[in-house]
PDB file as gemmi writes it, atoms N, CA and C in Angstrom:
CRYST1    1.000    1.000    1.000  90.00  90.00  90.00 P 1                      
ATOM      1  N   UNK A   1      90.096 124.651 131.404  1.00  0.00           N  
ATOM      2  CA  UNK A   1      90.549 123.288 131.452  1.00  0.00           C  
ATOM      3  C   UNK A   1      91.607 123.070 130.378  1.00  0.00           C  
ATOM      4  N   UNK A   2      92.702 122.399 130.978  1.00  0.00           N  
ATOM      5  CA  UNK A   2      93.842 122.712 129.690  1.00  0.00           C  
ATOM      6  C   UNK A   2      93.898 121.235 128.997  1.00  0.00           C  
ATOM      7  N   UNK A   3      93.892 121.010 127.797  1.00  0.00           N  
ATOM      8  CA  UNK A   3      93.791 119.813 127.367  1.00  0.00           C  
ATOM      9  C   UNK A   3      95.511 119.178 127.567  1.00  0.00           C  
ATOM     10  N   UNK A   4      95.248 117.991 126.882  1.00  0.00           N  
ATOM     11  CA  UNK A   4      96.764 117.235 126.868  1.00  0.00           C  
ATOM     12  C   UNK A   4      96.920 116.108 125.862  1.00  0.00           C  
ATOM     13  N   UNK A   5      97.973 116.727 125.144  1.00  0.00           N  
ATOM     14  CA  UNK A   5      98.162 116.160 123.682  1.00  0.00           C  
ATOM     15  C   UNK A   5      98.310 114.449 123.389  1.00  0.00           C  
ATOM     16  N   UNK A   6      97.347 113.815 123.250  1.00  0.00           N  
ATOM     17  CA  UNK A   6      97.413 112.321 122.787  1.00  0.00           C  
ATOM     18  C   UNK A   6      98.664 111.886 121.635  1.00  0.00           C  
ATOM     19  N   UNK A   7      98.450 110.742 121.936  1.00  0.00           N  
ATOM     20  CA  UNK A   7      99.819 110.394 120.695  1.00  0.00           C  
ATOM     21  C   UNK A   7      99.103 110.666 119.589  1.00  0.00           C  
ATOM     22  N   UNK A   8      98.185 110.537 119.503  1.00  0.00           N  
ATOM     23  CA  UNK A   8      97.247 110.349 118.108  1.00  0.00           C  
ATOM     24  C   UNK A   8      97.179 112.062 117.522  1.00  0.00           C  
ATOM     25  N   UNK A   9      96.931 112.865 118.725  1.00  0.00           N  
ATOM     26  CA  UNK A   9      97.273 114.744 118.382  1.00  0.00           C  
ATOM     27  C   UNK A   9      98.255 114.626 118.145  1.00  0.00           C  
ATOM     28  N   UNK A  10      99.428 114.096 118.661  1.00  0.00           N  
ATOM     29  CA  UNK A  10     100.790 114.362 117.934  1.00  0.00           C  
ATOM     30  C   UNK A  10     101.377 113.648 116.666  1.00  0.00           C  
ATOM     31  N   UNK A  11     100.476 112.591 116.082  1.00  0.00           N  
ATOM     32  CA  UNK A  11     101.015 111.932 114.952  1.00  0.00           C  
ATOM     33  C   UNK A  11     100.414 112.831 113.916  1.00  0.00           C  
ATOM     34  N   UNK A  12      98.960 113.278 113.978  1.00  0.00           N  
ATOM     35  CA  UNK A  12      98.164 114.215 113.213  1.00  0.00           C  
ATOM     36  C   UNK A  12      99.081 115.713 113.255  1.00  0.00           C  
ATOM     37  N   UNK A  13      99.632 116.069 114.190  1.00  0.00           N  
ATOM     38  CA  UNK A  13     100.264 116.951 114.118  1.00  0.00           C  
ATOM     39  C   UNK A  13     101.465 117.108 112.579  1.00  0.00           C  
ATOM     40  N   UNK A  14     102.318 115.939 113.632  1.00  0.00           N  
ATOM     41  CA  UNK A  14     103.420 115.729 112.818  1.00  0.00           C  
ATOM     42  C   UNK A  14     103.216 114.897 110.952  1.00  0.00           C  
ATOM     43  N   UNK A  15     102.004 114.693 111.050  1.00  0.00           N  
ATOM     44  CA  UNK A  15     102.176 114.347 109.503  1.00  0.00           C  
ATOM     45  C   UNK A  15     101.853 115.711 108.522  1.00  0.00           C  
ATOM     46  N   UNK A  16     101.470 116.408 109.922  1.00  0.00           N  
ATOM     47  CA  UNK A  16     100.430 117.544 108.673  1.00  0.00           C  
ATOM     48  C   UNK A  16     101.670 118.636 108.464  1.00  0.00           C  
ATOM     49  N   UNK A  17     103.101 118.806 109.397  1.00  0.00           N  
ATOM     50  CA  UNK A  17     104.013 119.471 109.380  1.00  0.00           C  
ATOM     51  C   UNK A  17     104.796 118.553 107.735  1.00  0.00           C  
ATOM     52  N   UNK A  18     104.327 116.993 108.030  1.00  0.00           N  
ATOM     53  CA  UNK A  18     105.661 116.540 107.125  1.00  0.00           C  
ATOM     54  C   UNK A  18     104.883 116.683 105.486  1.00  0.00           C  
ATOM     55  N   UNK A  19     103.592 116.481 105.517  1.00  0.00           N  
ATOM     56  CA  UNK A  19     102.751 117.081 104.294  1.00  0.00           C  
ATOM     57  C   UNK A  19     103.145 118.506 103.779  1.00  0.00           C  
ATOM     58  N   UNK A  20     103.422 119.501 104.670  1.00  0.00           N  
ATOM     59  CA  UNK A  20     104.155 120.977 104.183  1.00  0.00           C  
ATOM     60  C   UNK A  20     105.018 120.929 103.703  1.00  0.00           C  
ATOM     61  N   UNK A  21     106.349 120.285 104.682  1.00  0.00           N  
ATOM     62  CA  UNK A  21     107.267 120.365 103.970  1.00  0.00           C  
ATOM     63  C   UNK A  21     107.546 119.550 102.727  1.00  0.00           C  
ATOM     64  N   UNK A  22     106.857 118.501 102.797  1.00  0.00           N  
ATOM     65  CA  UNK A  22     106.534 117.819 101.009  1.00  0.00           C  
ATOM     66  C   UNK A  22     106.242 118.551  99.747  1.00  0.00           C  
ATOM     67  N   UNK A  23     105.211 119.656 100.284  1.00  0.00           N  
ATOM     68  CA  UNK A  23     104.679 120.213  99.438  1.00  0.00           C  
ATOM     69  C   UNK A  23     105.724 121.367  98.712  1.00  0.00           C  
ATOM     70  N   UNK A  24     106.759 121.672 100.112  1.00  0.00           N  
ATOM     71  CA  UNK A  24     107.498 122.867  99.326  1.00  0.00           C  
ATOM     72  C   UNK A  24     108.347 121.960  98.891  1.00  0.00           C  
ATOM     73  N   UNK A  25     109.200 121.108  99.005  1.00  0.00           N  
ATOM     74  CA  UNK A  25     110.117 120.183  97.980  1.00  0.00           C  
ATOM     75  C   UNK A  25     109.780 120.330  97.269  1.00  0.00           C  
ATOM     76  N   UNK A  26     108.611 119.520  96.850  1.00  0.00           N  
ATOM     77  CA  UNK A  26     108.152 119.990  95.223  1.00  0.00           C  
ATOM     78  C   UNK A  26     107.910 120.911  94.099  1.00  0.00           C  
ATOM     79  N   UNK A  27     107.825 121.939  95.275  1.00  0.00           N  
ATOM     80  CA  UNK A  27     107.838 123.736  94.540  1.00  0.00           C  
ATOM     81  C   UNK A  27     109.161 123.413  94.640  1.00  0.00           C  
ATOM     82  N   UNK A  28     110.225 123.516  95.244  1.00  0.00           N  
ATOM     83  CA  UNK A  28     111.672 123.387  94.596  1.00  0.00           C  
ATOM     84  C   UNK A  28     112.328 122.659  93.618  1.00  0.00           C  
ATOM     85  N   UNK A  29     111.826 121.343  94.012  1.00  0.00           N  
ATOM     86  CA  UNK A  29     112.489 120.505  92.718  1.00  0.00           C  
ATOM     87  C   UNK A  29     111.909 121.013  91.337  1.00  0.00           C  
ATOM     88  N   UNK A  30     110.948 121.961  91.338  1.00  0.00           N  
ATOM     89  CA  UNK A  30     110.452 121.958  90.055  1.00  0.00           C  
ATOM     90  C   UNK A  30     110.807 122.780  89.366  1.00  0.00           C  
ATOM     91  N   UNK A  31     111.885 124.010  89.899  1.00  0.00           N  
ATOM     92  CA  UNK A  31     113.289 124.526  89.522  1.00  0.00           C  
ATOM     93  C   UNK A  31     114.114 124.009  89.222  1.00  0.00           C  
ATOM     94  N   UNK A  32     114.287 124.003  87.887  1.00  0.00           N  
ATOM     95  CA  UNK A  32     115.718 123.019  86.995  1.00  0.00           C  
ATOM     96  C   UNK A  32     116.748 123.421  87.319  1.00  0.00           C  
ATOM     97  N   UNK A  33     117.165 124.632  87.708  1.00  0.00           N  
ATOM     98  CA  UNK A  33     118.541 124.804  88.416  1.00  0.00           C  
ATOM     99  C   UNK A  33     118.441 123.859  89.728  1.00  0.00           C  
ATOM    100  N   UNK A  34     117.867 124.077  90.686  1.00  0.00           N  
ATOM    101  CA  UNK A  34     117.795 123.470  92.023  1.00  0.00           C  
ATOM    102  C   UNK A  34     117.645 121.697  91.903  1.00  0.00           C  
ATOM    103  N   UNK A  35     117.031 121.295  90.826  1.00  0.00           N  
ATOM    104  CA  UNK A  35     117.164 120.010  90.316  1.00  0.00           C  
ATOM    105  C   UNK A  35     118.584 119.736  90.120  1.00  0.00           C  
ATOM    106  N   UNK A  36     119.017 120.393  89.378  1.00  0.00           N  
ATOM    107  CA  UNK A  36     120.255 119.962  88.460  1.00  0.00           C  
ATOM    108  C   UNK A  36     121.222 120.203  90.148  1.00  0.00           C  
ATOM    109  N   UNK A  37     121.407 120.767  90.290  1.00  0.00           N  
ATOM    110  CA  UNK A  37     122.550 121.038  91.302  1.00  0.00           C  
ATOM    111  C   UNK A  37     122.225 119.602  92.432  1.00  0.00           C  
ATOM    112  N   UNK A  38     121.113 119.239  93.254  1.00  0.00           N  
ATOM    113  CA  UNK A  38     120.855 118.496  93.917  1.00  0.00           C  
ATOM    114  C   UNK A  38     121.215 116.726  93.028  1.00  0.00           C  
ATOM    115  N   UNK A  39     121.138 116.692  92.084  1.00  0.00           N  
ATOM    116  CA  UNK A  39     121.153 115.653  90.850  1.00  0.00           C  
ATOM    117  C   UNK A  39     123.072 115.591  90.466  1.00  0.00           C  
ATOM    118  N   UNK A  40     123.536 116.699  90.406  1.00  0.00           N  
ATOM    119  CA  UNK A  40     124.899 116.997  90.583  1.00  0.00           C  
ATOM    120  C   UNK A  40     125.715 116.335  91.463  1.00  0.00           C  
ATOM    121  N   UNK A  41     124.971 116.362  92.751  1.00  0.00           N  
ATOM    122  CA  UNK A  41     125.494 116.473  94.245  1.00  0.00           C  
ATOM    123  C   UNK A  41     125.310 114.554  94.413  1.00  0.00           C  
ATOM    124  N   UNK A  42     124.031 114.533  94.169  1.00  0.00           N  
ATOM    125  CA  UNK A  42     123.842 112.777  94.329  1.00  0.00           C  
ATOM    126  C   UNK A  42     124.037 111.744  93.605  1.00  0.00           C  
ATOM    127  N   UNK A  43     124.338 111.973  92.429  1.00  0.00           N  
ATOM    128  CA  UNK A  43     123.889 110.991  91.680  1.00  0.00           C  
ATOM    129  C   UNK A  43     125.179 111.088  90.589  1.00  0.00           C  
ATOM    130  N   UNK A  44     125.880 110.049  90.549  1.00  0.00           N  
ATOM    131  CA  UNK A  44     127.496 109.475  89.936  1.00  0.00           C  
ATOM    132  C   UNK A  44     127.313 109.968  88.752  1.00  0.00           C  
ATOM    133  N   UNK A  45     125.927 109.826  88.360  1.00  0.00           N  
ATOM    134  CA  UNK A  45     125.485 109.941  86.633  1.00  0.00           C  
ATOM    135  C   UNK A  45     125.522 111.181  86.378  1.00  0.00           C  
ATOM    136  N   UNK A  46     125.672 112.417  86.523  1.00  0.00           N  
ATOM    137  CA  UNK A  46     125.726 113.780  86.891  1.00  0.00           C  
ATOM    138  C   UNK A  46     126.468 114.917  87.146  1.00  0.00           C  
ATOM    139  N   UNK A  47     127.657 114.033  87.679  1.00  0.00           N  
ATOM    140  CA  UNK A  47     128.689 114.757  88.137  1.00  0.00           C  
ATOM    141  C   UNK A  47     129.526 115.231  87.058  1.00  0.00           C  
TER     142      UNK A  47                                                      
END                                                                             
C-alpha cells in the first residue's frame, strides 16, 4: 500500500531539511575568515 504525502509530511519534511541547513551555517559562520569575507560583502561598515 503506497502512502501519500500530507501537507503536514511535507512541512515536517521541509523544516527538518531547513534545521540542517541552519545547523551548517553556523559551523561556517564560526570561521572568522568565512565571517569576515561574508561581513565584507554585506555590510557598508566592512568594506
Amino acid at each position: 500500500m503506497a502512502t501519500v504525502p500530507t501537507s503536514l509530511a511535507n512541512s515536517i519534511d521541509a523544516s527538518d531539511t531547513r534545521a540542517k541547513l541552519d545547523a551548517v551555517a553556523k559551523k561556517l559562520i564560526k570561521h572568522r575568515i568565512i565571517l569576515a569575507e561574508i561581513l565584507k560583502e554585506c555590510v557598508e561598515e566592512f568594506e
